[in-house]
C-alpha positions in Angstrom: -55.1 37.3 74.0 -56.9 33.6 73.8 -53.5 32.8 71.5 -51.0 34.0 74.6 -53.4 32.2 77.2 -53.2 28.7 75.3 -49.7 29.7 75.3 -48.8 30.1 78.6 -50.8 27.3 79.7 -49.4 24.8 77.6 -45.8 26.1 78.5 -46.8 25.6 81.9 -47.9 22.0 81.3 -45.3 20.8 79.4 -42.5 22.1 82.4 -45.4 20.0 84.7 -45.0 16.9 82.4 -41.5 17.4 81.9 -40.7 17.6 85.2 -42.8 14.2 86.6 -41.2 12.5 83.5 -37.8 13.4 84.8 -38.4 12.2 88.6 -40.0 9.0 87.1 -36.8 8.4 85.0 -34.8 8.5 88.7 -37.1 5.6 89.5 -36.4 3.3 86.6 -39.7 4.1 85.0 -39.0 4.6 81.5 -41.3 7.6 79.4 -43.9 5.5 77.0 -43.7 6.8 73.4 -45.7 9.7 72.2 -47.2 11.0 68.9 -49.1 14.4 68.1 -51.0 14.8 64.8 -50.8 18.1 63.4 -53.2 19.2 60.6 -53.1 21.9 58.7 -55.3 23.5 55.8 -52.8 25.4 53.8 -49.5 26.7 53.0 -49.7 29.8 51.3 -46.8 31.1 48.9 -45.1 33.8 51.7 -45.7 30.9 54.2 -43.5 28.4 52.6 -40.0 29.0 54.2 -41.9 29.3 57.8 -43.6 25.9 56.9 -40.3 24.3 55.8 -38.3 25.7 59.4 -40.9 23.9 61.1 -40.5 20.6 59.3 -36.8 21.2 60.2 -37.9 21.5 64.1 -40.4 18.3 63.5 -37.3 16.5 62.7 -34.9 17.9 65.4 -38.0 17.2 68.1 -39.4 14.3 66.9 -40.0 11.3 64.5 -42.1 11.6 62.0 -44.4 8.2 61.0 -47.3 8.3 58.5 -50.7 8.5 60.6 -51.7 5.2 59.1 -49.0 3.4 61.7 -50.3 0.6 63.2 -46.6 -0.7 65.1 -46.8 0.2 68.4 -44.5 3.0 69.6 -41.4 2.5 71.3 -41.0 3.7 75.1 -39.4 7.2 75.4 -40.2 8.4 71.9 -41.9 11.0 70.4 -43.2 10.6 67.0 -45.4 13.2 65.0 -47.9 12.5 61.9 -48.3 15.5 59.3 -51.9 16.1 57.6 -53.7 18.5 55.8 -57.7 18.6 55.7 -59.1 19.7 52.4 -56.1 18.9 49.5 -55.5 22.7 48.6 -53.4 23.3 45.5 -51.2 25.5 47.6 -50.6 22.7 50.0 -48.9 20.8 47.0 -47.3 23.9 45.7 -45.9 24.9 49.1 -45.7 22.5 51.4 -45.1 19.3 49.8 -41.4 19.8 48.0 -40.7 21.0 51.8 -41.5 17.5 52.8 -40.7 15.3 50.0 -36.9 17.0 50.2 -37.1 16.2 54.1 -38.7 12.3 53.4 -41.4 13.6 55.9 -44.4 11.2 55.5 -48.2 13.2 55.3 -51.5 12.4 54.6 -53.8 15.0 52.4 -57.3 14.5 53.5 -59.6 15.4 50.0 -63.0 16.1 48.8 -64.0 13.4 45.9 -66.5 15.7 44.3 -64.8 19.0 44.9 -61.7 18.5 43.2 -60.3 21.0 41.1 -63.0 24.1 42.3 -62.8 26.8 44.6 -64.6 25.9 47.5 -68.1 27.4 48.5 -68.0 26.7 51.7 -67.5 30.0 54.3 -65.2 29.0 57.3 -62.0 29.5 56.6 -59.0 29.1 58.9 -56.1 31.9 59.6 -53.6 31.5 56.5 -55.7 30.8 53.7 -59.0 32.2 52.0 -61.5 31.5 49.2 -58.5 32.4 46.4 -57.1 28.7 47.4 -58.9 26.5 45.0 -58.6 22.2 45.5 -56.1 20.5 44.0 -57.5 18.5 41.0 -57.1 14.5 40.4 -54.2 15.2 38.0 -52.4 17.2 40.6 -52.6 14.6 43.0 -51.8 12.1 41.1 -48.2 13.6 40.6 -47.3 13.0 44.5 -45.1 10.5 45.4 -47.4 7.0 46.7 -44.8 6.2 48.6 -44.6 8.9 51.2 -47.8 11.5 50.4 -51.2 9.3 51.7 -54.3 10.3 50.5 -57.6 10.0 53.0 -61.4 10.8 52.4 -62.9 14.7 53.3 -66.3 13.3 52.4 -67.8 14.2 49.0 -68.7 17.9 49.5 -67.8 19.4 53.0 -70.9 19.1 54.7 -71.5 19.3 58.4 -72.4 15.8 59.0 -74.3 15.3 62.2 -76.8 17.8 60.5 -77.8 15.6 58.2 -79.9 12.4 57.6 -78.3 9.0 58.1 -78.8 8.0 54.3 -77.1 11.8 53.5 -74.5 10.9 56.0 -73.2 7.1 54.5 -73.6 8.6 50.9 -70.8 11.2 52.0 -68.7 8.3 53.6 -69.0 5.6 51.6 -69.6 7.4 48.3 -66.1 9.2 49.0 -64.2 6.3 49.7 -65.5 4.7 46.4 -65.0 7.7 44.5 -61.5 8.3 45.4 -60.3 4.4 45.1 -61.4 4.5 41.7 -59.9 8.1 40.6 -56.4 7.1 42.4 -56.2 3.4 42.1 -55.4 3.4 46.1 -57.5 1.6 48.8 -58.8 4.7 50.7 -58.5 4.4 54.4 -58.0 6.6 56.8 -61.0 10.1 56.8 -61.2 13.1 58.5 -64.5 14.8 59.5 -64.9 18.5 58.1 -65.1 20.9 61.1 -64.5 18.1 63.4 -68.6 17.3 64.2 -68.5 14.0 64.7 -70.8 11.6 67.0 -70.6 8.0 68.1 -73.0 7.0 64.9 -70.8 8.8 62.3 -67.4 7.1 64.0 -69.3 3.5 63.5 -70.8 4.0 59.8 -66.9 5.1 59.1 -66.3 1.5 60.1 -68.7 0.2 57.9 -67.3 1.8 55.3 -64.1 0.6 55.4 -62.4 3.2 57.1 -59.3 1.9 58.8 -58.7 5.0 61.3 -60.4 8.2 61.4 -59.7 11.6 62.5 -60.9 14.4 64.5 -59.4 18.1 65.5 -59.4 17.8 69.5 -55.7 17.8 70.2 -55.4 14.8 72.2 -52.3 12.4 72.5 -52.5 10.2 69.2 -51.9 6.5 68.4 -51.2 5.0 72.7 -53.3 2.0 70.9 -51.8 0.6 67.4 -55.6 -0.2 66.8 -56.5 3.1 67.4 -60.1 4.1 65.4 -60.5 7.5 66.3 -57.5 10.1 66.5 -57.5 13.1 67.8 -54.8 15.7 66.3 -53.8 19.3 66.5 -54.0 22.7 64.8 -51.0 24.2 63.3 -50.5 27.5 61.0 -47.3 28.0 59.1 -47.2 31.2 60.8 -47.3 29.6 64.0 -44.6 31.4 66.5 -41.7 28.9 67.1 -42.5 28.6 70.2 -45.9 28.0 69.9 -45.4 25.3 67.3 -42.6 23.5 69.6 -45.0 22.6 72.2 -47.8 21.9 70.1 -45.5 19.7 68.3 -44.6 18.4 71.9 -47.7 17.4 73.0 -48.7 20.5 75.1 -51.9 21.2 74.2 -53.3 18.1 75.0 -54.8 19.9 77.9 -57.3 21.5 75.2 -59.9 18.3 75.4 -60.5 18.8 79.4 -61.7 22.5 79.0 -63.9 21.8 75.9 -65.5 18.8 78.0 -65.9 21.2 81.0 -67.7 24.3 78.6 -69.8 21.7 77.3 -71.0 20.0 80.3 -71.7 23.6 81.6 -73.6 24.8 79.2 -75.7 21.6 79.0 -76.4 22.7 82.9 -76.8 25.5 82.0 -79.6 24.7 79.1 -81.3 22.4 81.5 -81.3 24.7 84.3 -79.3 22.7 86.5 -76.5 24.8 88.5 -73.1 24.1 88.0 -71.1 22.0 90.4 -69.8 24.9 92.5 -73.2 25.9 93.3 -74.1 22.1 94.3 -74.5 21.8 98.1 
């Protein structure tokens, strides 16, 4: 039921947004360019034909660019970034001859002290399971440099605003290292496992020499070439068509407003302070 309700809403917005782009156009006023980062975790075998018919509808919709871009984005334009959190071997069995025959630009987002192991960590996302072991160095190393990035996942998984600032940089920085010495690449973009993030963890990624880093609310990505922090969106292989058009469209960037709004109410609602409506 949540799935139809984000559903409908977002079909909703996007007619909204179409709509005022349209009557702006009338005007002269010219849509500014748009990208939407979609991450995924895996791609499992029965998935990979649904995967590869929505790279075909990323490349009727949109233009894909590498989430590294730092060019600014031409007016009227809607770009997309692909990414997966976690480097899965079934995302490099599955998904990434899908892009590689396509020339469809992704980043893989990997653990520097998990590769090659099942993970042992218990949250799991719809499509995959514990059966999906990490990809190991050798694995990655077979990907094409030239079109398959690879970014920092930290060292093990952890949650990291639970844990001391020395734990904390020893995950970022430690990663980083780790991985620039396994892949002979200069590491820099990161994504933070479960999306926890906080203002301290965003700066220490900046003195480790991250160049951009990534969260999972699914805001509208890269307005700023200098961009630090990106926001990006959740996509399944077994997304409905639909569902991953406007997603793919920028449709869901509604998402951030209601998770601001259930936060600041239950902070009220901690504190004892009523909510707004109740506010004379």
């Amino acid at each position: 039921m949540k799935r139809l309700i984000k559903l409908a809403v977002s079909a909703g917005f996007f007619v909204v947004t179409f709509a005022r782009d349209a009557i702006l156009g009338l005007f002269g006023k010219r849509r500014p360019g748009s990208c939407v980062i979609l991450y995924y975790h895996s791609v499992r075998p029965e998935h990979r034909a649904q995967f590869a018919r929505q790279m075909d509808a990323l490349l009727r919709f949109v233009t894909p660019i590498p989430a590294d871009r730092c060019q600014p984005l031409s007016s009227a334009t809607r770009y997309a970034s692909v990414t997966f959190d976690d480097g899965f071997i079934s995302v490099v069995e599955n998904a990434i001859p899908a892009l590689v025959e396509r020339k469809i630009p992704a980043t893989l987002f990997i653990l520097a002290d998990l590769l090659g192991t099942t993970p042992t960590w218990t949250t799991y996302g719809e499509g995959y399971g514990s059966d999906d072991r990490i990809a190991s160095a050798d694995e990655l190393r077979e990907l094409p440099s030239d079109l398959i990035t690879l970014g920092s996942h930290t060292m093990s998984h952890p949650v990291l605003p639970s844990l001391s600032e020395v734990e904390a940089k020893t995950e970022l920085m430690a990663s980083r290292q780790k991985l620039t010495a396994l892949f002979g690449r200069d590491i820099q973009l990161f994504s933070f496992p479960y999306g926890a993030l906080n203002d301290s963890l965003v700066s220490w990624c900046r003195e480790a020499g991250y160049r951009r880093v990534f969260s999972i609310l699914p805001t509208q990505a890269l307005d700023d070439p200098n961009e630090y922090l990106s926001g990006r969106v959740s996509v399944e292989a077994t997304d409905w068509p639909l569902e991953f058009r406007l997603k793919l469209l920028g449709a869901y960037r509604w998402l951030p407003r209601v998770f601001a709004w259930k936060k600041t109410l239950a902070s009220r609602t901690r504190s004892g302070t009523p909510p707004a409506s109740q506010l004379a």
